[in-house]
ROPABA-538728 format. One record per residue (C-alpha): residue number from 1; z, x negated, y negated. Coordinates in steps of 0.5 Angstrom, whole numbers, plus 500, padded with zeros to 3 digits. Each point is the difference from the previous one (the first is absolute). Example, Ala and Ser with C-alpha at 12.3 -4.5 7.8 and 13.67 -1.06 7.14 Angstrom:
2
+-----+-----+-----+-----+
!   k !   w !   u !   v !
+-----+-----+-----+-----+
!   1 ! 516 ! 475 ! 509 !
!   2 ! 498 ! 498 ! 493 !
+-----+-----+-----+-----+
REM end
This chain:
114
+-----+-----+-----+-----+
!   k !   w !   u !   v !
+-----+-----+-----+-----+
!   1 ! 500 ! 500 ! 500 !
!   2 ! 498 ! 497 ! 494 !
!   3 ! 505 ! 499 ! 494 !
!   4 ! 499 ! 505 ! 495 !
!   5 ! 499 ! 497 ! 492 !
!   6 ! 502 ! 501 ! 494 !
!   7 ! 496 ! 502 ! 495 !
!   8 ! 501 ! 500 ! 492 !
!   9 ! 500 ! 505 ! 495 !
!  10 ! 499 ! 498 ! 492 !
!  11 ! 500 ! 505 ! 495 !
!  12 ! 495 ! 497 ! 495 !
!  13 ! 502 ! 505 ! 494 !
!  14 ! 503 ! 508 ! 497 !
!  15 ! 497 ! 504 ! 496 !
!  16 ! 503 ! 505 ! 496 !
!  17 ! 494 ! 504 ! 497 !
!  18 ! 502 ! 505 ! 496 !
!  19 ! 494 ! 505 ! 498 !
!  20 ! 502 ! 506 ! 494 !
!  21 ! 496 ! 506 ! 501 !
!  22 ! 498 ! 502 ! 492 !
!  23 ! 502 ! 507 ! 502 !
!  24 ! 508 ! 497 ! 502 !
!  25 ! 503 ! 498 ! 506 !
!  26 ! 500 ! 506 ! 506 !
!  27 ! 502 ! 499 ! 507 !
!  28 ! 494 ! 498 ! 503 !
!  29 ! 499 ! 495 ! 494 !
!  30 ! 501 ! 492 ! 504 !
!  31 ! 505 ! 498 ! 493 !
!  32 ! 504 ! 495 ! 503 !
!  33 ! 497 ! 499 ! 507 !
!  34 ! 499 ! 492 ! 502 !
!  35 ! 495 ! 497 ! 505 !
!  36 ! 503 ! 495 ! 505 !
!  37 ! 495 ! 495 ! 504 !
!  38 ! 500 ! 493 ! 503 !
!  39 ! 497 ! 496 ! 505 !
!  40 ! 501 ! 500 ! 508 !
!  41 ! 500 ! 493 ! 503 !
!  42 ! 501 ! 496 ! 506 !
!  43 ! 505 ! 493 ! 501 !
!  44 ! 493 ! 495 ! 498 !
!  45 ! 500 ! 506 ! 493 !
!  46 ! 493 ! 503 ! 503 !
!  47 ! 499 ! 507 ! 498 !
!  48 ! 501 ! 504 ! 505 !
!  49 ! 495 ! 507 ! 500 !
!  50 ! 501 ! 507 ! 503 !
!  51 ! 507 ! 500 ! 500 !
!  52 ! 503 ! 505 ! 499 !
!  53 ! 506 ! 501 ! 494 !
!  54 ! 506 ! 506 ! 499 !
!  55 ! 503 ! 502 ! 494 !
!  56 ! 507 ! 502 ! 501 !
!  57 ! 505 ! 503 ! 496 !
!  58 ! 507 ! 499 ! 500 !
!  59 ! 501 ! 505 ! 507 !
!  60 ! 494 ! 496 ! 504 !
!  61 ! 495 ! 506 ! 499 !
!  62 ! 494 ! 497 ! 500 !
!  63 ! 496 ! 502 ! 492 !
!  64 ! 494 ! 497 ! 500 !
!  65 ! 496 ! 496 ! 506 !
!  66 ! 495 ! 495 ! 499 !
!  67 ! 496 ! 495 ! 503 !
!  68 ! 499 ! 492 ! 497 !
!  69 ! 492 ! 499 ! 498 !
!  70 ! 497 ! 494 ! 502 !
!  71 ! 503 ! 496 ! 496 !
!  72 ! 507 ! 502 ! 503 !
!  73 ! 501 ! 505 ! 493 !
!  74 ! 503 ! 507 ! 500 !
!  75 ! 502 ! 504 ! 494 !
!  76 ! 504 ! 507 ! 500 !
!  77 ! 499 ! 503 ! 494 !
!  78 ! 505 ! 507 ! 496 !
!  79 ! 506 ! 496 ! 501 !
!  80 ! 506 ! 502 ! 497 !
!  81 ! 506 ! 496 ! 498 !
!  82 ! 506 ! 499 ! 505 !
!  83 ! 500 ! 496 ! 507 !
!  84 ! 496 ! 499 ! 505 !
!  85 ! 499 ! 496 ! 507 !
!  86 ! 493 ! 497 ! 501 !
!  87 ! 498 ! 500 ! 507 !
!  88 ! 495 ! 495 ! 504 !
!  89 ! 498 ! 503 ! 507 !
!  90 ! 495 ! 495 ! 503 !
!  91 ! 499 ! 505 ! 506 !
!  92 ! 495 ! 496 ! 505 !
!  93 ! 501 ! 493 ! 497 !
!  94 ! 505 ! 494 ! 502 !
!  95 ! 504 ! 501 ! 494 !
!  96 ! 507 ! 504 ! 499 !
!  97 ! 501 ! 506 ! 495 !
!  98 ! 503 ! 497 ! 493 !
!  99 ! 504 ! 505 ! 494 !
! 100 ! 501 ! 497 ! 494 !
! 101 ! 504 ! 504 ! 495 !
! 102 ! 497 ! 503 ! 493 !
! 103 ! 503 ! 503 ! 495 !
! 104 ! 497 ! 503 ! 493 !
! 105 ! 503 ! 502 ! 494 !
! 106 ! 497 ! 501 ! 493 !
! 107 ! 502 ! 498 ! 493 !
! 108 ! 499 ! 503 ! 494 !
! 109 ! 500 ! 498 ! 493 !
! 110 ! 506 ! 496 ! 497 !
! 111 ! 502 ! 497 ! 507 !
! 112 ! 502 ! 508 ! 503 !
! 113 ! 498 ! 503 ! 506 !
! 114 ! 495 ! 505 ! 501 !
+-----+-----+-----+-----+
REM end
């Protein structure tokens, strides 16, 4: 049985993109939603594609799901604030399941939160 490596995970960058609608924020405006994305990568930092990526909140129910381009890139976009866990799932490879913690929170003018 082969040994099961470790893959890696680097998040490259979180955006908060605030959009305003000209007639004023409603619910189904995306105001205050973030965007999280990063790479997938093995031991020698190739990028890894077609593996499949979960965005989890704070209870482990699965929010968004994804799989890495060809360049090992995933993207969940709508985001809100508050903690999540990114999880790896590597199924049919040699790699194990890895979670990395994140957490999103706003900050408003002056230094106050959103």
């Amino acid at each position: 049985m082969r040994k099961k490596s470790r893959i890696g995970i680097c998040f490259i960058s979180i955006f908060l993109l605030p959009f305003l609608s000209l007639q004023g924020q409603t619910q189904e405006s995306p105001f205050g939603r973030s965007s999280i994305w990063g790479f997938v990568f093995d031991p020698e930092r190739r990028p890894l594609g077609e593996i499949q990526v979960e965005l989890l909140n704070d209870v482990n129910s699965v929010l968004q799901r994804t799989k890495t381009n060809g360049s090992g890139r995933f993207f969940f976009r709508g985001v809100t604030q508050g903690r999540f866990l990114i999880r790896v799932l590597p199924f049919s490879t040699n790699y194990e399941e890895q979670t990395q913690d994140i957490e999103i929170y706003g900050i408003g003018a002056g230094g106050r939160p959103l």
